[in-house]
N, C-alpha and C positions, 0 to 999 in steps of 0.2 A: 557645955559638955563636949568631949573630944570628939571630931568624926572618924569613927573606923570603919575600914571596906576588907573586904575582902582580901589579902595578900595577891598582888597583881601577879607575879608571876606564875602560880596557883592557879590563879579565875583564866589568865589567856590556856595553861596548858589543860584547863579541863575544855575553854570553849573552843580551842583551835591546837589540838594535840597534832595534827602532824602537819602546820603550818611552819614551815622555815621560818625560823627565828632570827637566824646568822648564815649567813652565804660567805663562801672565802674564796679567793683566788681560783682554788685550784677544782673547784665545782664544788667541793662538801658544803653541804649543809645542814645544819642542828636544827630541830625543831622546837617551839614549845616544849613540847613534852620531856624530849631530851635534855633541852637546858634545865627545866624545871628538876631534874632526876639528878642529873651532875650537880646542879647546885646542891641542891637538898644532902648530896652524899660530902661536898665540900662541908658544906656547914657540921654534920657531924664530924668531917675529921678536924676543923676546928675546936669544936667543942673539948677534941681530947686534949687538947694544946690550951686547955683552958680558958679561950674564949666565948665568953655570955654576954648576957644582955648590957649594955651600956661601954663594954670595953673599946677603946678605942686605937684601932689596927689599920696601923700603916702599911699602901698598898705598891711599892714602886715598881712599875709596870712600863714599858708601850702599849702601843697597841697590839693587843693580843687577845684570843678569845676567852682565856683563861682568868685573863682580868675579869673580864664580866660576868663569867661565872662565881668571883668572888667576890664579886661586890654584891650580886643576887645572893650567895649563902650568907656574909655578913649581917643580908635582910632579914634572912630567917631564924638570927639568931638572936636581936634584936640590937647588933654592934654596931660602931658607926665607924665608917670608911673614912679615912686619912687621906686622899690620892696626893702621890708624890712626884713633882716634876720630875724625871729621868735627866735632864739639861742640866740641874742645879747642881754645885760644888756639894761637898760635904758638909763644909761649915755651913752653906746654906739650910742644904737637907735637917742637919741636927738643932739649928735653930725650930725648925718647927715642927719637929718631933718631939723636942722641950715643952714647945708651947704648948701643943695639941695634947700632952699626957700621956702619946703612943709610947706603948712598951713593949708591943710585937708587932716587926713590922713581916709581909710576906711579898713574894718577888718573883718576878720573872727569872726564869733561872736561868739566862746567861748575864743579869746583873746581880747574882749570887756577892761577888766581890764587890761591887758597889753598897749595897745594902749594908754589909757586915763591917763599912767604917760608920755605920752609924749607929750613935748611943743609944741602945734598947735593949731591953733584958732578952729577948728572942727574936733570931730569924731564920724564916726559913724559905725556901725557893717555892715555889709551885707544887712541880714533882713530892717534895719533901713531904709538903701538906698532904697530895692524894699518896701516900704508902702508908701514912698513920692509920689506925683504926675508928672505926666508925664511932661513936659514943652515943648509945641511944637514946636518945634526951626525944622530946618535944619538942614538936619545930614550932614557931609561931606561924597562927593560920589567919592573922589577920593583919591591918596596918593602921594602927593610929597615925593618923595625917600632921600631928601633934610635935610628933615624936623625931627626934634628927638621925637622920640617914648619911648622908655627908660632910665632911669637911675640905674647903680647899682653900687655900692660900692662893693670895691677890697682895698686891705689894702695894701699900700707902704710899700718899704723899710723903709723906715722912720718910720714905725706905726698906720702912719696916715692915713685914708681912704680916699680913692679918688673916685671920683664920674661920672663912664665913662658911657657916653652918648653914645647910639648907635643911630643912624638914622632909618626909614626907610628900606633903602637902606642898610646897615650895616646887620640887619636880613635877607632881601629879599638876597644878594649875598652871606650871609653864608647857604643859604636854597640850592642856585644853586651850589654852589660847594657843598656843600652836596650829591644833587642828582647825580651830574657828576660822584661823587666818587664811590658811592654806588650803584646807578640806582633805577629805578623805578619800581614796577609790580603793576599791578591789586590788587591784595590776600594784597599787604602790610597792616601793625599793627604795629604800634610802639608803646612800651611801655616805661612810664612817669613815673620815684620813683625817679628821681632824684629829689632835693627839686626846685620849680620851683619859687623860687626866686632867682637862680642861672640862669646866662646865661644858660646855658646846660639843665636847664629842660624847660626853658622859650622855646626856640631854638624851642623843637620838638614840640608846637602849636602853631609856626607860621611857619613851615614844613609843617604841618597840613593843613592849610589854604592855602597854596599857591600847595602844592602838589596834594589837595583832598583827602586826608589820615586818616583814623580812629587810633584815641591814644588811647591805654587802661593804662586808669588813677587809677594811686594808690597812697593812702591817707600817705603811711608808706612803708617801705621794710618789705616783709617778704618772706625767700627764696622759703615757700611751694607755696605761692600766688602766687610767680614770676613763679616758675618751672611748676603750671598749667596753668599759662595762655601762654606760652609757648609750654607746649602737647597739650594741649584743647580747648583752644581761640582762636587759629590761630593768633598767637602775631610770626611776623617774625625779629623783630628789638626789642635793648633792650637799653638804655645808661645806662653803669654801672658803678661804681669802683669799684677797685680790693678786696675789703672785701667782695663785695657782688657773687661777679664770686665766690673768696675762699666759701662764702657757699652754694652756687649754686650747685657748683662741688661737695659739704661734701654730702650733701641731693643725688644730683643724681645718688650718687655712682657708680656698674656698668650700669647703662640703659643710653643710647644713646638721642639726642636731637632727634625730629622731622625731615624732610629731607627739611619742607617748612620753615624752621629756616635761617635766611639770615646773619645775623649781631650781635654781640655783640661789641656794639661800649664801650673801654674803654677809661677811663679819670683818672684824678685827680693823674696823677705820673705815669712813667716806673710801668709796671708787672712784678713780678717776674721771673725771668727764670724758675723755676720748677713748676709755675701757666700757665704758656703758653706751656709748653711739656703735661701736664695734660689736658687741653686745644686741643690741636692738637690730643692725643690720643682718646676722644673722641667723635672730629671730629667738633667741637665747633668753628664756626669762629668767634675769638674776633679779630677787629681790635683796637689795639694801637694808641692811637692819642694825638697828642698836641695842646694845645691852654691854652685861657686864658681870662678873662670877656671883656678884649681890644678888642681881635679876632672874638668876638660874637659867640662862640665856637672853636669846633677844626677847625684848620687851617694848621695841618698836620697830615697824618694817616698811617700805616704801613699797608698791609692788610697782612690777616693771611698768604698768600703763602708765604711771605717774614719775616713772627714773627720769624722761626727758622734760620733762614738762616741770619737774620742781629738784634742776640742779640742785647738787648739795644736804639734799633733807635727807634728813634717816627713817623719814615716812608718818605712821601715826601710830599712837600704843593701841598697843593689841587689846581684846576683849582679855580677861577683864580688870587690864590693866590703866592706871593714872600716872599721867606726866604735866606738870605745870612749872614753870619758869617765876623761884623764888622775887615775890617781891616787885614782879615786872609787868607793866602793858605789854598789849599785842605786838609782836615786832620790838618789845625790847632784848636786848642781850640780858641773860642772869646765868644764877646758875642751875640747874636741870632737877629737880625734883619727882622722882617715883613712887608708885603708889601698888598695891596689888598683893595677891597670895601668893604670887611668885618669887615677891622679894624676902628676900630673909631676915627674920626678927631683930640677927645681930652677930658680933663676930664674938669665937669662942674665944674665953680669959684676957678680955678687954672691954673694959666698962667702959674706958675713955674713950676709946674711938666707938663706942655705942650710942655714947652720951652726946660728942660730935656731931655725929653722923643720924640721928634719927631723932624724929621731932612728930608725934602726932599720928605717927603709921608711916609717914614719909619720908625716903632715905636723898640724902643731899650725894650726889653723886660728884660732885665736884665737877662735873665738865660746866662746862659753859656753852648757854645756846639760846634760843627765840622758838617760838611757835609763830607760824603766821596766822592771816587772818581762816583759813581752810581748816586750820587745827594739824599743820604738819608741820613736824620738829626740826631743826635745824640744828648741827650742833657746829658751834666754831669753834672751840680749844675744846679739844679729845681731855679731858681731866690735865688741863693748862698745859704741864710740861711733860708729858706721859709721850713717849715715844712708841711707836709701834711698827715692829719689824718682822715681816714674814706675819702676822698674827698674835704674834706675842706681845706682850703688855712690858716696857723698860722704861723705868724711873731715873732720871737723869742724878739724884739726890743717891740712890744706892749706888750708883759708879763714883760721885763725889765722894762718898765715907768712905769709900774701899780705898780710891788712890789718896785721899787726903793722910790717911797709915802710912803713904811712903817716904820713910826721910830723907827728905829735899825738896816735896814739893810744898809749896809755903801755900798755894790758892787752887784751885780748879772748878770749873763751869764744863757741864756736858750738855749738850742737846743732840736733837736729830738731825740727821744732812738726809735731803731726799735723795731716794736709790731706784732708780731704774727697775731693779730684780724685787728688794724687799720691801720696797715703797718708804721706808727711814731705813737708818741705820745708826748709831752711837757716834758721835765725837766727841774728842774733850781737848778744852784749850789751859792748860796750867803756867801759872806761872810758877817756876823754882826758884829752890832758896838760895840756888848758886847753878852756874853755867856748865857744871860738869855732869848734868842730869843726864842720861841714854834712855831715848823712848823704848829701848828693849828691854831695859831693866823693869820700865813700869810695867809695860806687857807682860814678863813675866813674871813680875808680883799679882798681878791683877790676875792672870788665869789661876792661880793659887786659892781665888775668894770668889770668881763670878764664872757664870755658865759662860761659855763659849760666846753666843749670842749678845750677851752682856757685854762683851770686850766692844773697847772705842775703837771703831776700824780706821781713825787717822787723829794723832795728837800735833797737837800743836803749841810750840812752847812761843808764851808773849809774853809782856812785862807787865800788864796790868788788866783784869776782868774788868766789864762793864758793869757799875753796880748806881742804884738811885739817889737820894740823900738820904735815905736809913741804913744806907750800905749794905742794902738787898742786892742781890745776886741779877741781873736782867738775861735772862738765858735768852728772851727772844732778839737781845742781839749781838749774840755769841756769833750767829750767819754773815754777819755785816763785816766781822775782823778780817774774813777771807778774800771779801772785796778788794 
């Protein structure tokens, strides 16, 4: 039988109704009670627009408060949230508003014009939504843990986007290993720059809600914003990636954090070993952690007493989550296996990468890594050829489909070049079908089909890729041509 609770945002605003829920830049902040009120009023002007139970509404957003207030009404209506990268092309975006069966999408309303090139029978802005009229339905007053709340697209091996459902249940048990990990005080603030149409920034407002927790929400990163609300906000918790710690640290030069500073939970790839000794000196705890949009965040974390002491590891899974390394002894390399309530059952309208991908309750993540003898994870290939820039998750395989479209070029290989600012960044080495190719032409084919991010920031034309005797693609020694 399903477990059903109480509707969380409901149970926080009756137990802590004028606990700040959201803090913003400029001092306001929403309480419980008040989100719980906005939402609830969202959700009927949904309703009038035809959205019920099971519909599934595309949400394309930044960071903004208003996102969250609709993604809480969508809760109460019992719909499931589409979240749409803002980065992505068109053709990207409407690929997976095909897939997903969105037919309405809604929007921040200065990407009014972005939205409306994509295929959906309805959209509308924010604003749009709150002038409709209220439709007095029944709200839902409770939450089967069962039941999918989410969806977000993560890009295959393959290239192709896949569409992972989280439940419920899936958010609510990455909330509790969360807390177990980290614990709980009074004084907490977690602060939100992660883009929260990513598992990881979505994660910490329904932390939020289930903890009692004031977020202080930001629209953008910017290190001085960060580093005061930090001395001055009373911001104890942070989710970052590693560019953003690198100007953290540039900005705070010698001055020291605050002492009520708890956590700097990092993401999006291993830290560098000379970002984490910088880090320790001082006195800065960033926990290191692993996960992935399957895991509904991290699902394993280092904490800082152990950063020095066990280079390279992404720590140990969290309560009450299982990681085991397919097939391997202690200190073997394999590939990375997950386990928990946190991870999700499977991706929507793909049996094949379900079938892939899950064996027993255990999701193959595809990275590759070892446990040592202590039971902490290591991971050595980030999901083998997966680049990660700024945070972001880029597939060397979707930049190969896009420019392999260009007629002339006959082959191409992409990998990561390390970057100083973004830690990777994209290249691609192609050979063409003839010598009158212009790297400006592909450039400007390619922005045509990929996010900004996704462009190769340096091509390079050779006459032959390094490939094995299957005449497999060797991307890890695409590095070695530049030699």
């Amino acid at each position: 039988m399903a477990e059903v609770i109480p509707h969380w945002l409901t149970k926080q605003a009756f137990l802590s109704p004028n606990q700040p829920a959201m803090e913003l830049v400029d001092g306001t902040t929403i309480s419980f009670s008040e989100l719980m009120n906005k939402s609830q009023s969202f959700a009927k002007q949904l309703a009038s627009l035809g959205v019920n139970k099971g519909s599934h509404i595309g949400i394309l957003s930044n960071n903004h408060p208003t996102m969250i207030v609709a993604v809480h009404a969508l809760s109460y209506l019992g719909a499931v949230a589409v979240l749409l990268n803002t980065r992505l092309t068109a053709e990207e975006l409407n690929y997976q508003v095909k897939d997903a069966d969105v037919h309405t999408v809604i929007t921040q309303d200065n990407l009014i014009d972005q939205a409306k090139e994509l295929k959906v029978d309805l959209v509308n802005s924010f604003s749009q939504v709150e002038s409709k009229p209220q439709l007095e339905i029944e709200l839902l007053t409770e939450i089967n843990l069962d039941d999918p709340f989410t969806i977000i697209y993560t890009s295959g091996t393959t290239g192709f986007p896949k569409g992972v459902i989280h439940s419920y249940g899936n958010h609510w048990w990455s909330a509790v290993g969360s807390a177990l990990n980290l614990g709980l005080t009074e004084s907490d603030k977690w602060l939100a720059v992660l883009p929260f149409f990513h598992v990881g920034g979505l994660s910490i407002f329904l932390k939020s809600v289930i903890y009692g927790m004031p977020v202080y929400l930001l629209e953008r990163f910017d290190e001085q914003v960060v580093l005061n609300a930090i001395q001055n906000r009373g911001v104890t918790i942070a989710s970052v990636v590693t560019v953003m710690v690198q100007r953290i640290l540039e900005l705070l030069k010698d001055n020291q954090f605050p002492s009520h500073f708890r956590c700097m939970l990092l993401g999006g790839g291993p830290a560098p070993v000379p970002l984490l000794e910088k880090a320790k000196e001082k006195s800065i705890p960033v926990f290191q952690s692993f996960g992935m949009t399957e895991t509904s965040s991290q699902v394993v974390t280092l904490s800082p007493r152990d950063a020095l002491e066990k280079i390279g590891s992404a720590g140990k899974a969290l309560f009450p989550a299982q990681i085991q390394i397919k097939d391997c002894e202690p200190e073997e390399i394999g590939e990375i296996l997950v386990k928990g309530p946190m991870v999700t059952k499977g991706y929507y309208n793909n049996q094949e990468a379900n079938q892939n991908s899950f064996n027993d309750g255990w999701l193959s993540t595809g990275d590759l890594g070892y446990v040592d003898d202590e039971g902490f994870l290591f991971v050595v290939d980030r999901r083998k050829d997966l680049i990660i820039s700024g945070g972001e998750n880029i597939y060397p395989s979707e930049i190969e489909s896009v420019l392999l479209a260009f007629d002339g070029i006959k082959e191409v290989g992409v990998t990561g070049k390390p970057d100083d600012h973004w830690g990777q960044v994209p290249i691609a080495f192609i050979v063409p079908n003839n010598n009158t190719i212009s790297k400006e032409e592909i450039l400007n084919f390619a922005q045509q089909k990929l996010a900004k991010y996704k462009l190769p920031k340096e091509i390079h034309i050779i006459n032959s890729l390094p490939r094995n005797a299957s005449n497999k693609l060797l991307r890890n020694k695409l590095l070695d041509l530049l030699r």
